[in-house]
C-alpha positions as CSV (number, residue, x, y, z in Angstrom):
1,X,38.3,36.3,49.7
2,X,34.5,35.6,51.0
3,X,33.8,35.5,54.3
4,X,32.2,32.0,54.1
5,X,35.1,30.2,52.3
6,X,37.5,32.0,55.3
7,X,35.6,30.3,57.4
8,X,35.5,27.2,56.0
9,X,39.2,27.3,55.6
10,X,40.2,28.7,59.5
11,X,37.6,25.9,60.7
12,X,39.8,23.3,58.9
13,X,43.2,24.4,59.9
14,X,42.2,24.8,63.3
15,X,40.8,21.2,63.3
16,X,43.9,19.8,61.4
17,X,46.5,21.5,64.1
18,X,44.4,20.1,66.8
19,X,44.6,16.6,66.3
20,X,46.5,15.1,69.1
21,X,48.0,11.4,69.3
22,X,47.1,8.9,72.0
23,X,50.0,8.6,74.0
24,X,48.1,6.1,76.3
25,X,49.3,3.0,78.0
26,X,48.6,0.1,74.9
27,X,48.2,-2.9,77.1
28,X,45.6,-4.7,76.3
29,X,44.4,-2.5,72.9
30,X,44.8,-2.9,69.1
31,X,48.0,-1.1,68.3
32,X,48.0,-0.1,64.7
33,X,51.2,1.3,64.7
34,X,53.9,3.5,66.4
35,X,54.6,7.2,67.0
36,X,58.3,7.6,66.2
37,X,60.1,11.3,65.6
38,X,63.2,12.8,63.9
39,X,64.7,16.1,64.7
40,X,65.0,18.2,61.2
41,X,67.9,20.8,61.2
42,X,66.1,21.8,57.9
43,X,62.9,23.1,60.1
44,X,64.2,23.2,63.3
45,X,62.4,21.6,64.8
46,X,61.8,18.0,66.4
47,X,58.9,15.9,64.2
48,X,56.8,13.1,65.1
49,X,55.4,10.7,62.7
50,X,52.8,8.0,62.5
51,X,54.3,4.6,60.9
52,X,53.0,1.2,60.2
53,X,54.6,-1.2,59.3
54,X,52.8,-4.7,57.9
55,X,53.4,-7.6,59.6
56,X,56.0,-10.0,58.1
57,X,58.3,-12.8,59.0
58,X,61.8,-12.5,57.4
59,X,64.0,-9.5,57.5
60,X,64.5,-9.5,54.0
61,X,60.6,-8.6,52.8
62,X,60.3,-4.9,52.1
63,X,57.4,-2.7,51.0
64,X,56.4,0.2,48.8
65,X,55.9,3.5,51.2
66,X,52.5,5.7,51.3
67,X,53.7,8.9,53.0
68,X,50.5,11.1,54.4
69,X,50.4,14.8,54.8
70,X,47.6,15.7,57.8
71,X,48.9,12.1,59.1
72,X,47.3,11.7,62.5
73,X,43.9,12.6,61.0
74,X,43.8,9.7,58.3
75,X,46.3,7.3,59.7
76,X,43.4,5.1,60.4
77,X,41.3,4.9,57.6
78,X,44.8,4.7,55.3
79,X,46.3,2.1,57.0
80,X,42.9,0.3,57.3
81,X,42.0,0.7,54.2
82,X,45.3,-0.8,52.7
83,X,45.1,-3.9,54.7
84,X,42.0,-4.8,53.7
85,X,42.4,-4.3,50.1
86,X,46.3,-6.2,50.2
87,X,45.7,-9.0,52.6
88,X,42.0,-9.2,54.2
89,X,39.8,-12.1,52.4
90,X,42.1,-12.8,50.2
91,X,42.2,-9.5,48.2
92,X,45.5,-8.9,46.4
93,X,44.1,-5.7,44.6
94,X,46.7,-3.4,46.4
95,X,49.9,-4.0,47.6
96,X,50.9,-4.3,51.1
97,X,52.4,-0.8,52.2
98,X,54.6,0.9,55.4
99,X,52.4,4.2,55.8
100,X,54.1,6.8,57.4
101,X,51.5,9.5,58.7
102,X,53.4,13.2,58.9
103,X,50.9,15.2,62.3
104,X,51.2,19.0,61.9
105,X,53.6,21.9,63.9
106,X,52.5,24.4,61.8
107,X,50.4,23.3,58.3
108,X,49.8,26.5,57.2
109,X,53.4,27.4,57.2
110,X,54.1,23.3,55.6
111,X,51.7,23.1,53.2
112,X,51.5,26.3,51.2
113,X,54.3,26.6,48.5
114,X,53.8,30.4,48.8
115,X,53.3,33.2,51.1
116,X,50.2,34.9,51.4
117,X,47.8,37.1,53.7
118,X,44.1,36.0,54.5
119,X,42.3,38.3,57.3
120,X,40.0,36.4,58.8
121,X,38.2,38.3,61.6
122,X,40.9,39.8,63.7
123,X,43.7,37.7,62.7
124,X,46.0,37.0,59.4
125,X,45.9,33.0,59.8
126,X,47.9,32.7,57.0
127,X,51.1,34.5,58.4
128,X,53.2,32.0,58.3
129,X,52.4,30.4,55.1
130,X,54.9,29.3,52.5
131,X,57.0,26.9,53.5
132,X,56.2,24.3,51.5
133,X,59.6,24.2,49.4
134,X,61.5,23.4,52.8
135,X,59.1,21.3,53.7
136,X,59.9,19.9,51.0
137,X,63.5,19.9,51.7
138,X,62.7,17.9,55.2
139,X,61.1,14.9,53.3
140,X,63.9,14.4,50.6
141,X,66.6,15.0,52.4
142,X,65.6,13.4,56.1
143,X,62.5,12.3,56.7
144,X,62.7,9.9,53.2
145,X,66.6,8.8,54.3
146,X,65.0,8.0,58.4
147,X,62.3,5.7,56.9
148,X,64.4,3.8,54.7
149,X,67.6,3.2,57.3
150,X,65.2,2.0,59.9
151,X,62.1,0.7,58.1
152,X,62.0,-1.9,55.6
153,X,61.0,-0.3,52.8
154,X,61.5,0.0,49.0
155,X,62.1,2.9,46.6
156,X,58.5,3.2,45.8
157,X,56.5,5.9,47.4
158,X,53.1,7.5,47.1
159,X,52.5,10.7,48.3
160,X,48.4,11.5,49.8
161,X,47.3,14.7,50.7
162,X,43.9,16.5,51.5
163,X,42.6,20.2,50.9
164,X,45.9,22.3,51.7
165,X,47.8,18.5,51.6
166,X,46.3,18.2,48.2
167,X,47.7,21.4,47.3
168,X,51.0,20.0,48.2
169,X,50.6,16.8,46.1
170,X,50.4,18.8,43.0
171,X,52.8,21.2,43.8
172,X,55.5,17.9,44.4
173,X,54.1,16.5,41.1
174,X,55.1,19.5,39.7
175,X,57.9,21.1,40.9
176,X,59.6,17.8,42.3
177,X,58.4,14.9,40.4
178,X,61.2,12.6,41.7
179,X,60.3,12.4,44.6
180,X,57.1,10.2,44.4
181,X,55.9,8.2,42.0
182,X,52.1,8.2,42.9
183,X,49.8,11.2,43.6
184,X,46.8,11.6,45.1
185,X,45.2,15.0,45.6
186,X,42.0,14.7,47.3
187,X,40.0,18.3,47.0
188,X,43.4,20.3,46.7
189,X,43.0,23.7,47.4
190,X,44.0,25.2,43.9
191,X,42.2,28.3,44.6
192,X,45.6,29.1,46.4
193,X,47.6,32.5,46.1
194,X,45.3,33.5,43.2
195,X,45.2,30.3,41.5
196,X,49.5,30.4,40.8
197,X,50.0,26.5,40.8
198,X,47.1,26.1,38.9
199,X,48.7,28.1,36.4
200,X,51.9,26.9,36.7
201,X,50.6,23.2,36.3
202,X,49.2,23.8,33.1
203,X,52.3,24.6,31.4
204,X,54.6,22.4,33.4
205,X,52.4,19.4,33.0
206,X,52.0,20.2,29.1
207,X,55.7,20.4,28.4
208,X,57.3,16.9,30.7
209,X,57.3,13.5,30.7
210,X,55.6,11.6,33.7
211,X,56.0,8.3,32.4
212,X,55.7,5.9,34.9
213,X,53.6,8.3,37.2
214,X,49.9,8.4,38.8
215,X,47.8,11.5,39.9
216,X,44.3,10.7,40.7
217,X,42.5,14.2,42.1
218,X,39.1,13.8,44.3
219,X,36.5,16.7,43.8
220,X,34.3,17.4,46.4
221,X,30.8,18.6,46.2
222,X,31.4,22.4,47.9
223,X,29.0,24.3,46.0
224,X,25.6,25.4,46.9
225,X,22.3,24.1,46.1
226,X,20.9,24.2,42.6
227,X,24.9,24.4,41.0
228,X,26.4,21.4,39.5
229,X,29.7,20.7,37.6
230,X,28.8,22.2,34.5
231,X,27.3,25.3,35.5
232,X,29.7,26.5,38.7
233,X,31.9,26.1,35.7
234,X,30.5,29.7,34.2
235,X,29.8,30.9,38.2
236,X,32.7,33.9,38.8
237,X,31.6,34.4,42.9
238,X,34.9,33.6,44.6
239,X,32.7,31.2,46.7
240,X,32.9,28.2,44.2
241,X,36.8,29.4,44.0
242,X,37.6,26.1,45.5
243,X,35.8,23.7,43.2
244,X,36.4,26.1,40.1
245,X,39.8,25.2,40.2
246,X,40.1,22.0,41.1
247,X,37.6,21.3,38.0
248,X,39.5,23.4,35.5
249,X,42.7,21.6,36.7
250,X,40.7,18.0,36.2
251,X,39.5,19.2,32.7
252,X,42.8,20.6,31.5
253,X,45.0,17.5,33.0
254,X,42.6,15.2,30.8
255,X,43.4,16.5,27.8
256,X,47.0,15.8,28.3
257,X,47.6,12.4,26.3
258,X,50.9,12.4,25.5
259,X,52.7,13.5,28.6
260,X,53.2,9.7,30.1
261,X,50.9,10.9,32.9
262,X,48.5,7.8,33.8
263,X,45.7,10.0,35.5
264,X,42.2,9.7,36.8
265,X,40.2,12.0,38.6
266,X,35.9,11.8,40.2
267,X,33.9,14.0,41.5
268,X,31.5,13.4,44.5
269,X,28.1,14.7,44.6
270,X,27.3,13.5,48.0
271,X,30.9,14.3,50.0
272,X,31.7,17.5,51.0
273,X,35.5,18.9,51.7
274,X,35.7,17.2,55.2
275,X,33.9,13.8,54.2
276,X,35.3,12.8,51.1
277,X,38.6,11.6,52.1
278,X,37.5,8.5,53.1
279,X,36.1,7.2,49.9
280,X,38.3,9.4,48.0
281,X,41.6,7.3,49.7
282,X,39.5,4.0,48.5
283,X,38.9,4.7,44.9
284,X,42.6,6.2,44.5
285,X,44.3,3.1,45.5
286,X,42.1,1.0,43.2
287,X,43.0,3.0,40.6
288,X,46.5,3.3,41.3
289,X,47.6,-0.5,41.1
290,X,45.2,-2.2,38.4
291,X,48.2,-4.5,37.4
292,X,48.6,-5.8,40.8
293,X,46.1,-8.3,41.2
294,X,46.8,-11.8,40.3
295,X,44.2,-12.7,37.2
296,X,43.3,-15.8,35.5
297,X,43.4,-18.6,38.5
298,X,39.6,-19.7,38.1
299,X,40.4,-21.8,35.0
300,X,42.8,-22.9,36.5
301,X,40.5,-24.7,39.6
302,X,37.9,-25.6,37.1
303,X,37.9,-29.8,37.2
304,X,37.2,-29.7,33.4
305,X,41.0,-27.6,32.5
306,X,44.0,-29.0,30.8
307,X,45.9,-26.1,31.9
308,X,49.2,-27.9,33.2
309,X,50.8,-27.0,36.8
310,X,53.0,-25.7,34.1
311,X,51.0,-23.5,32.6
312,X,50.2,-22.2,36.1
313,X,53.9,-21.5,37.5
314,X,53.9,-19.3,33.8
315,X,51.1,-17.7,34.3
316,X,52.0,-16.3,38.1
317,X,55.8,-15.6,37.3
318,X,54.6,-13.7,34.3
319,X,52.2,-11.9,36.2
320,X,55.4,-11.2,39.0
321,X,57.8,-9.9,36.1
322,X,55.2,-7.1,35.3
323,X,54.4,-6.1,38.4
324,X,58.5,-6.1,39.2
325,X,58.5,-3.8,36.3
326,X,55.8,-1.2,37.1
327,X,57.5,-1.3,40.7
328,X,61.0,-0.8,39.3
329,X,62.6,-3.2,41.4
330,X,61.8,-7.3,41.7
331,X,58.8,-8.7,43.5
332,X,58.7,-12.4,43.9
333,X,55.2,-13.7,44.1
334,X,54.2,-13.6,48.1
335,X,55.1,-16.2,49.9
336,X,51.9,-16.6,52.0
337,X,49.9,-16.0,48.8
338,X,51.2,-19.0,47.1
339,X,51.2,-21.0,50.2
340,X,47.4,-20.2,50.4
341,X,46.9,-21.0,46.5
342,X,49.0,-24.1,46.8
343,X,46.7,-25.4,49.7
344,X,43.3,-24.5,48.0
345,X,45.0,-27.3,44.9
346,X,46.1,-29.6,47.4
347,X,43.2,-31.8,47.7
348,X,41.9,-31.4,43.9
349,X,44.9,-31.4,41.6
350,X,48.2,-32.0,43.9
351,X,49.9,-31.8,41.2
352,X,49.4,-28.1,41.2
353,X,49.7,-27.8,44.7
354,X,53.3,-29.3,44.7
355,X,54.2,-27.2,41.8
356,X,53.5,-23.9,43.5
357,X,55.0,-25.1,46.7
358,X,58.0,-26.0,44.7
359,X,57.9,-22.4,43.4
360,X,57.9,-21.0,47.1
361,X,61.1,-22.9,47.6
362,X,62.5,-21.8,45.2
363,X,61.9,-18.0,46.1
364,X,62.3,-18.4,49.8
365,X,64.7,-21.2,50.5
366,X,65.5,-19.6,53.8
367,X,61.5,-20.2,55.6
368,X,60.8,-23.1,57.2
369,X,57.1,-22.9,56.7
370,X,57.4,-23.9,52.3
371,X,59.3,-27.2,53.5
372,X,56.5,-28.3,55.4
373,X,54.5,-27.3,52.6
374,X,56.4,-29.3,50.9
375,X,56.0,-32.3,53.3
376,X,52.5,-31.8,53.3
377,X,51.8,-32.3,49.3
378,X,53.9,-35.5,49.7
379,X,51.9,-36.7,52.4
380,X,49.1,-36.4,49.3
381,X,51.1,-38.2,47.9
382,X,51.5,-40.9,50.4
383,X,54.7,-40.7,49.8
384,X,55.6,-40.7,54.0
385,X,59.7,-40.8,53.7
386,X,59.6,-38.0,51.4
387,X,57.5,-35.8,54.1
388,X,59.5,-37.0,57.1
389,X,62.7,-35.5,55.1
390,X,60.5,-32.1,54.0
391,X,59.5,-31.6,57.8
392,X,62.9,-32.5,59.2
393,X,64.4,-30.1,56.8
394,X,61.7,-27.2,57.8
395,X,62.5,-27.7,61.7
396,X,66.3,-27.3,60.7
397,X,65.3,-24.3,58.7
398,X,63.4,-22.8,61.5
399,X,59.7,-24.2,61.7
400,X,59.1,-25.5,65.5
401,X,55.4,-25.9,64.9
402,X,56.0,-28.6,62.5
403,X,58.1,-30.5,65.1
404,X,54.6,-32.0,66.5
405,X,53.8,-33.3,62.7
406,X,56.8,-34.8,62.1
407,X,56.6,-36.9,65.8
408,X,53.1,-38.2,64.8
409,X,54.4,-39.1,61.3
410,X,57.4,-40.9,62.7
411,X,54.8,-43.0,65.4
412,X,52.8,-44.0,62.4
413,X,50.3,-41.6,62.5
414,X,49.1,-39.0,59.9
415,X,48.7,-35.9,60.9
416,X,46.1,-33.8,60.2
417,X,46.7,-31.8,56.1
């Protein structure tokens, strides 16, 4: 192996195993999420993990998982990246997700699937690699059982990984495709134990089924000045290795049509191996969830539409029944989100407004905040008996903020929509 791309590897193992969580006092800081651990019997050893969980109110709301390999070193972009694209401004172009960030004991050993030695200097780095398959065993068999006893989560998971990670990602798609039902490889070191999973893909992903499943692969620009992606193609110096593979894997896995497979990949001329995560981790999860978004509500606020509050409820619970299908399980439109909707209609077509709030009651009979909802689009009503009933009924349900509503509604004055 060159010298250079040795180096280039050591330098990125070494960084990966010395990434170290703040264990400081969080008083008084933005806390994105917690440091928990499990003790494996399969590695013997005790591992801590990086988890956050999305705010909600009611026990029974669950989310899709996004389990990351080299965790503590893209926790935050991940789990930043996620809430701005499900909740932030309004965006609804991913779904809200528990992340759950897997730090490093030993990568070299976790995320090789086979056991090689690379001399680097005076030392054989690689001397514990090949793990991966228990590895492996850890996440099905306890780390994936942990989450889902004491997070609230769902039976959808996506599985992220980065250079030796993304190695891993492919080698799970491959070799254990139950596992996960997204992929995302960014920059995965194919060039691995002479190129084996690389080979082994091929056939494996020309001969099964992945319907149902998502890869998208990130390639980095790791090649030296004057190359590009169509002449490293034809280079045979071991220093474009890296991107070699990745791009004969790309161009190989494109031609697959008819395996089920929905995959994308890009490749980024201005990102090398240790900057293109970030961007890489943005333009996977758009392309992973094109159905989720919610499309088709401007005609609806345009003053000039016939479409019916009808029309509308179809339109979302339509929408809801094809996303519960790509999920696997059901997902009722968010409450919040069709609170928000519902509010944006209120003061334009209430007839809209209480439709969607009635849908909301429907869905989640059990919060307190869709009563008062409720009371509010019949106080647009004027319809003030009708409201005093909704807000009692929310206060019963477990709304004390309306309380102060209903007291000025009951003295004869309207509180503020």
């Amino acid at each position: 192996m060159m010298k250079n791309l040795l180096l280039f590897i050591a330098i990125a193992v070494v960084f990966a195993n010395c990434q170290k969580p703040d264990t400081k006092n969080t008083e008084n800081q933005i806390v994105i999420g917690t440091i928990d651990s499990l003790h494996s019997t399969i590695l013997n050893e005790t591992r801590k993990i990086w988890v956050y969980v999305p705010p909600h109110t009611s026990e029974k709301t669950k989310y899709p998982v996004l389990y990351l390999l080299d965790g503590d070193g893209h926790f935050d972009s991940v789990t930043g990246m996620i809430k701005q694209l499900s909740t932030i401004n309004g965006n609804t172009l991913t779904p809200e997700m528990i992340v759950v960030g897997i730090p490093n004991t030993d990568r070299t050993r976790d995320l090789t699937p086979t056991h090689v030695n690379i001399v680097f200097g005076d030392s054989t780095f690689s001397k514990t690699s090949g793990g991966g398959n228990k590895f492996f065993d850890f996440i099905e068999q306890e780390l994936f059982p942990f989450i889902e006893k004491k997070y609230p989560s769902t039976s959808y998971k996506t599985f992220v990984g980065h250079s030796l990670g993304g190695l891993m990602v492919i080698d799970a798609l491959v070799k254990r495709p139950q596992l996960f039902t997204n992929y995302i490889a960014i920059d995965p070191s194919l060039w691995w134990d002479n190129q084996l999973l690389l080979k082994q893909a091929d056939s494996v992903l020309s001969k099964n089924k992945y319907d149902g499943k998502s890869l998208f692969v990130a390639v980095a620009n790791t090649m030296d000045e004057g190359m590009d992606v169509k002449n490293v193609t034809k280079d045979t110096t071991e220093v474009t290795l890296h991107i070699r593979s990745i791009l004969q894997f790309a161009t190989a896995t494109d031609t697959k049509k008819d395996n089920g497979l929905h995959f994308g990949w890009k490749y980024y001329s201005d990102d090398d191996h240790g900057s293109v995560p970030l961007i890489a981790e943005y333009d996977a999860l758009r392309f992973l969830f094109p159905w989720y978004k919610l499309k088709g509500l401007a005609k609806f606020f345009n003053p000039t539409s016939k479409a019916t509050p009808e029309d509308l409820i179809a339109m979302i619970t339509s929408h809801y029944e094809n996303v519960s299908t790509h999920f696997g399980y059901t997902v009722l439109p968010p409450e919040e989100f069709i609170n928000s909707i519902g509010y944006a209609f209120l003061s334009t077509k209430p007839d809209h407004a209480h439709s969607l709030f009635e849908l909301n009651i429907k869905n989640y009979p059990a919060s307190g905040n869709v009563y008062d909802s409720m009371g509010d689009s019949y106080l647009a009503k004027a319809d003030t008996l009708k409201a005093i009933e909704l807000f009692t009924k929310a206060i019963e349900v477990g709304s004390p903020a309306t309380k102060e509503k209903l007291e000025k509604l009951k003295a004869g004055k309207r509180p503020g929509v």
